[in-house]
KELUM-102708 format. One line per field, with one value per residue (C-alpha): residue in one letter; x, y, z. Coordinates in nm, 3 decimals. Layout:
BEGIN
residuo: (A/...)
x: (X/...)
y: (Y/...)
z: (Z/...)
END
This chain:
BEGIN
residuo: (X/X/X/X/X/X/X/X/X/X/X/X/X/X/X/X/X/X/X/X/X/X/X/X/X/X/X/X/X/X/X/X/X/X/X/X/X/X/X/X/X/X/X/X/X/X/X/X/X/X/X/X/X/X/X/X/X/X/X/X/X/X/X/X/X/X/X/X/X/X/X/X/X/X/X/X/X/X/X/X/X/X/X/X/X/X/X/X/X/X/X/X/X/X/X/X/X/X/X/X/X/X/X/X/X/X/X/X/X/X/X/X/X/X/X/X/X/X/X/X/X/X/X/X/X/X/X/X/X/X/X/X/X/X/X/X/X/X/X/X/X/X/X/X/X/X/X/X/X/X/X/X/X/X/X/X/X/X/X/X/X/X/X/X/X/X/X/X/X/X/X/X/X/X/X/X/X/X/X/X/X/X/X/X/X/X/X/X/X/X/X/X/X/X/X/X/X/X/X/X/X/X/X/X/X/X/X/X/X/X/X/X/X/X/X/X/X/X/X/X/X/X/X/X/X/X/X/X/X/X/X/X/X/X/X/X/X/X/X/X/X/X/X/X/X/X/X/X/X/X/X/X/X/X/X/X/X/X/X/X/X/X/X/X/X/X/X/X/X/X/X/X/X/X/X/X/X/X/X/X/X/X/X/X/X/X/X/X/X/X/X/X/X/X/X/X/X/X/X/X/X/X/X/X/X/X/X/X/X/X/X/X/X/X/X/X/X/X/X/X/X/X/X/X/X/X/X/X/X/X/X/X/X/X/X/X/X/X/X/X/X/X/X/X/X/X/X/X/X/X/X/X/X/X/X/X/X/X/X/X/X/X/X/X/X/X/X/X/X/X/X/X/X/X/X/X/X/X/X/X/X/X/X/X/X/X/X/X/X/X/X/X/X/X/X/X/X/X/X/X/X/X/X/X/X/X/X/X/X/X/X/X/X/X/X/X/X/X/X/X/X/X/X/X/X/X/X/X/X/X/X/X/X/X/X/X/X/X/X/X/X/X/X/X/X/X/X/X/X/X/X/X/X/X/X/X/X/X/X/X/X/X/X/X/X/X/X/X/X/X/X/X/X/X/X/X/X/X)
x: (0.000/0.141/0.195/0.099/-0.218/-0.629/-0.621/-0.343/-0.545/-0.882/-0.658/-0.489/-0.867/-1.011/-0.729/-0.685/-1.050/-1.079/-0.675/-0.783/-1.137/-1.021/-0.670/-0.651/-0.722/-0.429/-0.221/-0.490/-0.570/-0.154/-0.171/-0.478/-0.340/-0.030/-0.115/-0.381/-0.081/0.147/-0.090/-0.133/0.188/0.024/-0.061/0.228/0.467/0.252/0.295/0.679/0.678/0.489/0.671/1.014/0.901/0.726/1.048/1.254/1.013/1.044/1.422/1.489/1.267/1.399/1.780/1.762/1.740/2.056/2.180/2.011/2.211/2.342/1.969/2.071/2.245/1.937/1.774/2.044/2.053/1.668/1.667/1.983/1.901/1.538/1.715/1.950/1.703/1.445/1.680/2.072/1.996/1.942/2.246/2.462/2.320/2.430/2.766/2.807/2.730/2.963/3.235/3.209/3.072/2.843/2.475/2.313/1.954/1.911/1.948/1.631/1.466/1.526/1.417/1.059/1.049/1.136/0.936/0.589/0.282/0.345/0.735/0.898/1.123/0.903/1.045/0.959/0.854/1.061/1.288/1.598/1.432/1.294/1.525/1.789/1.577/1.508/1.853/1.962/1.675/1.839/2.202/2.059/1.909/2.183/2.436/2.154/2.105/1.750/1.479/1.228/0.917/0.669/0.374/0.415/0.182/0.389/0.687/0.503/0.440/0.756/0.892/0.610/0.520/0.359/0.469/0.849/0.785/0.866/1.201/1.289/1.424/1.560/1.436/1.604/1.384/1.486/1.352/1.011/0.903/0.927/0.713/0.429/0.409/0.307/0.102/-0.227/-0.166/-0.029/-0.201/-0.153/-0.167/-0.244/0.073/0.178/-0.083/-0.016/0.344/0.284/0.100/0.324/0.637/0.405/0.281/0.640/0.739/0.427/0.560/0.921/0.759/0.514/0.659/1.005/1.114/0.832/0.873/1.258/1.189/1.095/1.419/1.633/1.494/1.527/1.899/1.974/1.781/2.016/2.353/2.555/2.414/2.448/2.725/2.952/2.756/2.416/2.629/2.653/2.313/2.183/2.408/2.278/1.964/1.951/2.123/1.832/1.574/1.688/1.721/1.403/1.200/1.383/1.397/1.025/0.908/1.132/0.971/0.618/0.726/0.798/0.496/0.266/0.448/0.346/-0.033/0.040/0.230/0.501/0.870/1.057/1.404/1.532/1.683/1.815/2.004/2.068/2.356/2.449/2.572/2.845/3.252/3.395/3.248/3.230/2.999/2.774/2.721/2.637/2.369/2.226/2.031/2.115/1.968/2.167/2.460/2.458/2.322/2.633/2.886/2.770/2.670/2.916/3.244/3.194/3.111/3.428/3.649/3.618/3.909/4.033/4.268/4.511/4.540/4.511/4.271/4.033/4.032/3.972/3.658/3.510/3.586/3.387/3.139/3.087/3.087/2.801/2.589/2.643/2.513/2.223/2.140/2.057/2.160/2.350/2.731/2.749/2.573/2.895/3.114/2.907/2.966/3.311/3.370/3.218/3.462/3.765/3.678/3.624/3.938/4.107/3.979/4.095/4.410/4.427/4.293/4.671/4.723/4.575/4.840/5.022/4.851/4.897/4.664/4.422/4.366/4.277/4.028/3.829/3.824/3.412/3.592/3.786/3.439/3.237/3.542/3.509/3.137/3.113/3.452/3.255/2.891/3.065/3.246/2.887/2.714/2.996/2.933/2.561/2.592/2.721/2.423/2.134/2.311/2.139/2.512/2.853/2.942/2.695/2.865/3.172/3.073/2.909/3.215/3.436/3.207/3.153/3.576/3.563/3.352/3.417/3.301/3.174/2.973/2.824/2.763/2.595/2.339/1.978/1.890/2.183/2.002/1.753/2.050/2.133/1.785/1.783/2.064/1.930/1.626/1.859/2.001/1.668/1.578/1.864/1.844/1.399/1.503/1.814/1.620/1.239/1.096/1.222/1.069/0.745/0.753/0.837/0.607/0.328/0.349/0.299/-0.074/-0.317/-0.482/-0.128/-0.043/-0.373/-0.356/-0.013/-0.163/-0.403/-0.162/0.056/-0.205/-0.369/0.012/0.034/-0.284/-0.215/0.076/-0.067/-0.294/-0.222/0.093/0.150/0.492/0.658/0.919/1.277/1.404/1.111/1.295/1.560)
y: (0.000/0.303/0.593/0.844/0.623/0.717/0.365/0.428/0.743/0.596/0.303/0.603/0.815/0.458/0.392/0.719/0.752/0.452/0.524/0.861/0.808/0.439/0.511/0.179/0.015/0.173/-0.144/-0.419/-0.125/-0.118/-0.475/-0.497/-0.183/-0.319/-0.694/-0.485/-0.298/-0.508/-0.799/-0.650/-0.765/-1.136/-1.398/-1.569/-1.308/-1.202/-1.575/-1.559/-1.193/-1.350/-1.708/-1.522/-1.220/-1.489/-1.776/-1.411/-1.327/-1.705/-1.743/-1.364/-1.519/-1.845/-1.747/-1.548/-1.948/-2.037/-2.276/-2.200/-1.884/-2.102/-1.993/-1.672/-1.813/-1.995/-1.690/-1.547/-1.840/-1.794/-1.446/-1.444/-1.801/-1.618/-1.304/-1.534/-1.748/-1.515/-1.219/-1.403/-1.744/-1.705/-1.454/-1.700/-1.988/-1.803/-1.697/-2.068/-2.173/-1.912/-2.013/-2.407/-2.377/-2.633/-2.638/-2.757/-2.883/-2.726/-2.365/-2.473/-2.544/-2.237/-2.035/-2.261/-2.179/-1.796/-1.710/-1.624/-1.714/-1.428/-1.530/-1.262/-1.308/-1.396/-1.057/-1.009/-0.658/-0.488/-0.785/-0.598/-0.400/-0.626/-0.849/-0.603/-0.488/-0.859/-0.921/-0.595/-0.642/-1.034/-0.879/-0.562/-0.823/-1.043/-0.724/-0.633/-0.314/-0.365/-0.498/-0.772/-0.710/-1.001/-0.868/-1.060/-0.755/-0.492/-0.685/-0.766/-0.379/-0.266/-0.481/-0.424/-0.072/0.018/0.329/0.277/-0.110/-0.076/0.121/0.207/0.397/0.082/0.083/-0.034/-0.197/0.048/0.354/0.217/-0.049/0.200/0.459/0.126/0.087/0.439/0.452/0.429/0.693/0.921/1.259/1.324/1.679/1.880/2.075/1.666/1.615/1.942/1.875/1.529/1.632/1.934/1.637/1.390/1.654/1.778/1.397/1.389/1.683/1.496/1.207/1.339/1.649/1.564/1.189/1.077/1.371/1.281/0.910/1.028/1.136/0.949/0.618/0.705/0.791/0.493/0.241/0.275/0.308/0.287/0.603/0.838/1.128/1.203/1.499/1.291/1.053/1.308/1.400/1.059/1.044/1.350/1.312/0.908/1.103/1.370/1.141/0.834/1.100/1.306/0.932/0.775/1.090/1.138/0.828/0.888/1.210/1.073/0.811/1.076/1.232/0.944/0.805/1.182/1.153/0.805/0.973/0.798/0.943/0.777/0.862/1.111/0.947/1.159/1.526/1.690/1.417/1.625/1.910/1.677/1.747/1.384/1.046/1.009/1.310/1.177/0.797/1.045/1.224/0.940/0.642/0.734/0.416/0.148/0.365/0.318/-0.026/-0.113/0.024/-0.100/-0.444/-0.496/-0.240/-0.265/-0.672/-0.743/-0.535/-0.179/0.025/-0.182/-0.437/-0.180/0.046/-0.209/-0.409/-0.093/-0.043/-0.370/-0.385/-0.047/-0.211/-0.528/-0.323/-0.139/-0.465/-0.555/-0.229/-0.284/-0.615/-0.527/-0.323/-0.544/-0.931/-0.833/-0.831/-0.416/-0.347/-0.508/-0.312/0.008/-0.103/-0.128/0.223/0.377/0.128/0.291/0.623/0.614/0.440/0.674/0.990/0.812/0.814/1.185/1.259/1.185/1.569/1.683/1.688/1.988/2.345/2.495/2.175/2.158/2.556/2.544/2.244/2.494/2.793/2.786/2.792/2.504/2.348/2.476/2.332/2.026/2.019/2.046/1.827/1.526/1.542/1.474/1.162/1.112/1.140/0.936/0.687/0.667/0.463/0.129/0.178/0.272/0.027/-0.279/-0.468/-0.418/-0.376/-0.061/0.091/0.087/0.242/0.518/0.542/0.557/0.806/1.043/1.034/1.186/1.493/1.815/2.021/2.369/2.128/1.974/2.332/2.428/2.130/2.178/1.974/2.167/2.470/2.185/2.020/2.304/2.394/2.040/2.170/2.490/2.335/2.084/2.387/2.546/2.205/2.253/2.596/2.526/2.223/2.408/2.704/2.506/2.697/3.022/2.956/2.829/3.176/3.361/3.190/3.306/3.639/3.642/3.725/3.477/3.528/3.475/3.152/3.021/3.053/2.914/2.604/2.569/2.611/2.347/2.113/2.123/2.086/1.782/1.620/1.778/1.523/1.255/1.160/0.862/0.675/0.570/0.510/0.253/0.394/0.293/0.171/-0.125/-0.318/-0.382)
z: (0.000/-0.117/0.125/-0.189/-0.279/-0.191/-0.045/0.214/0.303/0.365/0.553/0.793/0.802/0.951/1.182/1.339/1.405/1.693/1.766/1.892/2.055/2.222/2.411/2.548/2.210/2.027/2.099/1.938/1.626/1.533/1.563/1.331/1.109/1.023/0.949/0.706/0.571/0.479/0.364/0.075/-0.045/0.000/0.274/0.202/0.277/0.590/0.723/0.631/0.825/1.109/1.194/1.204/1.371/1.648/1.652/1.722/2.032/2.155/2.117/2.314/2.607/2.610/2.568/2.925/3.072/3.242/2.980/2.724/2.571/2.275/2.164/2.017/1.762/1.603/1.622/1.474/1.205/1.136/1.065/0.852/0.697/0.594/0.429/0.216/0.074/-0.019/-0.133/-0.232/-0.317/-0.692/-0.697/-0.535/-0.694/-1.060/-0.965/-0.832/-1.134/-1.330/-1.141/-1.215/-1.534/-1.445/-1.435/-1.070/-1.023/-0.697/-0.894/-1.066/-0.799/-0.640/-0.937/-0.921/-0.551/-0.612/-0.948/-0.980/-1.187/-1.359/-1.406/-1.172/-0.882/-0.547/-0.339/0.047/0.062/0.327/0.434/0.475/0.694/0.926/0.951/1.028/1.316/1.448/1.458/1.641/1.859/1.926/1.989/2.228/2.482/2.470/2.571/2.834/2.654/2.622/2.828/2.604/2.597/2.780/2.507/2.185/2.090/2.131/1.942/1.644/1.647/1.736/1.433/1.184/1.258/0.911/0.882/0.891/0.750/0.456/0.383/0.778/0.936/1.117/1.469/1.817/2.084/2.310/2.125/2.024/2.283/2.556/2.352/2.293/2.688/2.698/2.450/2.603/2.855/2.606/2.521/2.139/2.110/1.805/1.800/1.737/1.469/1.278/1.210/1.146/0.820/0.788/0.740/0.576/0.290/0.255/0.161/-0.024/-0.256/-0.269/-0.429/-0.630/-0.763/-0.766/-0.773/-1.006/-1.226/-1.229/-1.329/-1.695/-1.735/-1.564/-1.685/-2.106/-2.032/-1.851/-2.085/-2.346/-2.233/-2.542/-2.665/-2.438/-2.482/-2.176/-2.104/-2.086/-1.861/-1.598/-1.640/-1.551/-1.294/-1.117/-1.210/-1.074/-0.772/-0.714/-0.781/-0.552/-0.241/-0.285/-0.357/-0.001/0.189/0.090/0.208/0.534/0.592/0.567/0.795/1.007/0.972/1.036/1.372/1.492/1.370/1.572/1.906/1.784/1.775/1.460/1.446/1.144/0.839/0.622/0.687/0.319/0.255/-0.045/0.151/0.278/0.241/0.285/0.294/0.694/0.698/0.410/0.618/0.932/0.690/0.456/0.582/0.876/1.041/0.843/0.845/1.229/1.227/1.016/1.268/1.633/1.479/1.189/1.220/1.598/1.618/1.418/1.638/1.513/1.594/1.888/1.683/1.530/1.212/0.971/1.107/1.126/0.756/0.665/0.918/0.754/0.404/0.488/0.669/0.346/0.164/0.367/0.320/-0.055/-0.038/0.181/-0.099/-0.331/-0.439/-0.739/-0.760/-0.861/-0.524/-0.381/-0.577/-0.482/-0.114/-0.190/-0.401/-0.067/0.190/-0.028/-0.021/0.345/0.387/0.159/0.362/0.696/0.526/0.465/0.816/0.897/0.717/1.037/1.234/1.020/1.167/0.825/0.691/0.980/0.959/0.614/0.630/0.904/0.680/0.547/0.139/0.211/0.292/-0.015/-0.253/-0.054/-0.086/-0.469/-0.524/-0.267/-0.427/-0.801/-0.632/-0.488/-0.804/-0.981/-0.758/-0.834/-1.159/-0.958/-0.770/-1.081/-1.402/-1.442/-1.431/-1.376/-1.754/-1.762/-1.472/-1.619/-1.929/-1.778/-1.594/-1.911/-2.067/-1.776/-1.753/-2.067/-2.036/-2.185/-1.885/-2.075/-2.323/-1.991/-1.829/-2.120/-2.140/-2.135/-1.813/-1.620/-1.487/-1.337/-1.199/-1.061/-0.934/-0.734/-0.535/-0.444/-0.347/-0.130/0.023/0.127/0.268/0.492/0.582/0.713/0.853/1.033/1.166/1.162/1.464/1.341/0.957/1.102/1.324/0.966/0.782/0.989/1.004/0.615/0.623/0.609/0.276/0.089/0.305/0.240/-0.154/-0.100/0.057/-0.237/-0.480/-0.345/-0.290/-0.676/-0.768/-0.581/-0.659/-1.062/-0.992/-0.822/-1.125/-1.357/-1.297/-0.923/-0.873/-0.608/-0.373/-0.508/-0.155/-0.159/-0.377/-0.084)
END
């Protein structure tokens, strides 16, 4: 069900009815809501989502029995086991069979297993998600960092939360659970309600306005590869760039949005990651709940910085490896991971500089961090085309052809002043979000009248957009 859709609205406009009138029911309704949500995706998935999510709950209470800690790692096994089969089997299956040159009956199998009626892959909406949650939600009660939960109720919320179900952000126990044994005492207030839809229609206008408006022409430029000029090269790359942040960062804003309508406090996924000067700052500002999930359960669970220089670099690589892979089971996710391990290896490298005044001085001064701004989203946008190219062999062509731009033809292409325009508009994203209590105070003393047309105008731009073509959020793929 599609956050943008009249069905997901009618869905929320039923929910929130009882979940405001019944305060004691809240618990039962999310239960009710999400199982509603996500079933729409099939029974079969729902029973899949439902026996992990429930051998999870068992295997946290059990484990706590003297003797009986060895548990963790079948719940460990489960989870991961579930993620492999349904998302890497057929990828590792075909490289197997690459590698040998032989052909294997199981890998038929598997494709009969994983392929449809209507002969497409058998996908698990929102697995990564979940099971990335179940299995930080395994390791914090095994460290004693959080407290289980005795309701199987409030789990199954706490792990299929609609609104963040689907593409995150990725939830700890200890942030939500706590929030769910409050929640029928809790007083949603409207200052709570109006910003809810104040985030929720600003991800609305992301999606609609923006990333699905993008998608006509990103998608022509990347369909035919061998075509495309260096210049147009670029262009899809910062185009792919825009679109993929406006779509996610949309969907994480009405996520947002709807755990306020909810009295719910999600955590904030994405900080204008393209206003970043080196690749630590970007992992602190994009997916921001993956980014940390990788380090204190991956960089941090194979030894992090403890072991020695050496061994640090090769735990963020393989950390990196692993985000890459979580992306997506194809082998130019990998290498995407890996592009992003290097340059953050790279720029731990050069943090070594530091320790000459001259060099330290200069990386404070504010034009030091523009140049290093501009010079950082190009090696982002660069990177993008690992991530968007159907294979590896695309990648590297786009590569080849976007080494060989001529850089005033490329300035003076048609789709540069909206290039251009994207980042300004990334920019004034920043600068509301930045100084939000201070632009809401603004905003309001512009007379009523004007903000009211404004609110029109917006909304029959929206709903102008909205018509025909419904697209799916890029990050539900993963």
């Amino acid at each position: 069900m599609l956050f943008h859709s009249p069905n997901f609205l009618i869905f929320m406009l039923l929910l929130l009815i009882p979940f405001y009138l019944w305060r004691k029911g809240r618990i039962p309704l999310l239960v009710v809501g999400n199982v509603i949500f996500y079933v729409a995706n099939g029974v079969g998935v729902l029973l899949l989502f439902l026996s992990v999510t429930l051998v999870t709950f068992l295997v946290v209470h059990l484990m706590q029995r003297e003797g009986w800690r060895w548990l963790f790692w079948v719940g460990i096994a489960v989870n991961v086991g579930n993620i492999i089969f349904y998302k890497y089997a057929l990828m590792l299956m075909d490289t197997l069979e690459s590698l040998t040159g032989h052909s294997y009956l199981m890998t038929v199998q598997v494709k009969e297993w994983l392929t449809t009626e209507q002969g497409t892959t058998f996908m698990v909406v929102g697995i990564s998600f979940y099971t990335f949650q179940l299995i930080s939600y395994l390791i914090d009660v095994r460290r004693g960092t959080t407290k289980p939960t005795k309701s199987f109720a409030r789990f199954w919320v706490y792990i299929s939360l609609f609104p963040q179900l689907i593409a995150g952000p990725i939830l700890r126990g200890e942030e939500l659970i706590p929030q769910l044994d409050e929640l029928a005492q809790k007083r949603i207030r409207w200052q709570e309600i109006r910003f809810g839809l104040y985030l929720f229609f600003i991800g609305l206008m992301k999606k609609v306005i923006l990333a699905d408006n993008l998608d006509s022409i990103v998608n022509p430029l990347f369909k035919d590869i061998a075509v495309l000029s260096p210049e147009q090269a670029w262009i899809a790359a910062y185009t792919f760039g825009f679109q993929i942040y406006y779509d996610f960062s949309a969907y994480s804003d009405m996520a947002l949005g709807l755990g306020y309508l909810l009295g719910i406090r999600l955590i904030i996924n994405f900080n204008t990651p393209y206003l970043s000067s080196n690749p630590s700052e970007f992992w602190t500002r994009w997916h921001i709940s993956l980014s940390r999930w990788i380090r204190d359960y991956i960089y941090i669970g194979l030894g992090g910085n403890r072991k020695g220089p050496a061994r640090t670099l090769i735990h963020l690589f393989i950390a990196m490896l692993i985000s890459g892979l979580w992306h997506g089971a194809m082998w130019h996710f990998v290498v995407w991971g890996a592009v992003h391990g290097l340059l953050l290896i790279v720029y731990k490298w050069t943090l070594e500089l530091n320790r000459f005044n001259k060099i330290r001085e200069l990386r404070q001064h504010w034009l030091y961090r523009i140049i290093a701004i501009a010079v950082f989203f190009h090696i982002i946008t660069w990177t993008w085309v690992f991530f968007r190219a159907k294979n590896m062999g695309e990648a590297l062509e786009l590569t080849r052809l976007m080494l060989h731009v001529d850089v005033v033809a490329l300035l003076s292409h048609p789709y540069m002043p909206l290039v251009a325009g994207l980042f300004i508009l990334h920019i004034i994203e920043y600068l509301i979000r930045r100084y939000e209590s201070m632009s809401g105070r603004i905003w309001h003393w512009v007379p009523s009248p004007i903000r009211g047309t404004v609110y029109a105008a917006l909304l029959f731009i929206v709903f102008y957009n909205m018509k025909g073509v419904s697209y799916d959020f890029i990050y539900f793929q993963f």
